[in-house]
N, C-alpha and C positions, 0 to 999 in steps of 0.2 A: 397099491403096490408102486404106482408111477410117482406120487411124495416119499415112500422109503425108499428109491434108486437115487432120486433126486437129493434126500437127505444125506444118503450113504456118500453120492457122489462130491457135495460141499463139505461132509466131514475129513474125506480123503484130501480134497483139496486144499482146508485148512490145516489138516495135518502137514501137508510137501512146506505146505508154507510158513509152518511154525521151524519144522526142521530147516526150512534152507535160514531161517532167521538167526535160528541158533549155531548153526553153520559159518555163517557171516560174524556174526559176535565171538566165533571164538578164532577166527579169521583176522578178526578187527584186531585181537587183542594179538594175537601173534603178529601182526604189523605194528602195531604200537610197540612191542617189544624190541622188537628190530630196529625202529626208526630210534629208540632210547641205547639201544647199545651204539646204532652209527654216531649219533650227539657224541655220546662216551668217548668211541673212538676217535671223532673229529678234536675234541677238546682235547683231546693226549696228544695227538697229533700237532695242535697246534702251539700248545708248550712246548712241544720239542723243539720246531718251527722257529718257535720266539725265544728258544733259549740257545740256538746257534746264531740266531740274528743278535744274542745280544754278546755270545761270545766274539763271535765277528766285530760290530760294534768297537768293543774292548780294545781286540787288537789292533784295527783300524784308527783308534783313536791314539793307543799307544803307540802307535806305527809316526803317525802323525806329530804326535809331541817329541820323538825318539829323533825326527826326520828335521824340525826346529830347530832344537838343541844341538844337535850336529851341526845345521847351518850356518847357525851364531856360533860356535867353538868354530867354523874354518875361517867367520869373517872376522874373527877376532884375531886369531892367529897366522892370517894375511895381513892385517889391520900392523900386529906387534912388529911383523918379519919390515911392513914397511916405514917405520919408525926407526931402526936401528940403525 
């Protein structure tokens, strides 16, 4: 009688343990899910990111060439005024 309590009680016990296993594996996978949508979201995230860094960029740079351009038009046209 004392090997079938003994038996009963390792089968109980493999069972907790089979279920907390599978428990954890679908655990797991709900974490993996999770961690692949934040990837998702971080990578959309970061094209937006880099698509205002590059509008920025743009304008910055145009700002710049805009900002030349004008400077050489006034020393040119101080340049003419003291010629005359």
């Amino acid at each position: 009688m004392n090997h079938l309590k003994e038996s009963d009680s390792l089968y109980k016990g493999i069972q907790g343990l089979m279920k907390d296993l599978s428990d954890s594996a679908g655990d797991t996978k709900k974490y993996r899910e999770q961690i692949t949508k934040l990837n998702d979201n971080l990578s959309a995230l970061n094209n937006v990111y880099g698509n205002m860094l590059s509008a920025m960029n743009v304008k910055i740079t145009w700002l710049f060439y805009l900002t030349k351009l004008l400077t050489k038009m006034a020393h040119e046209k101080s340049y003419l005024r003291g010629k005359r």
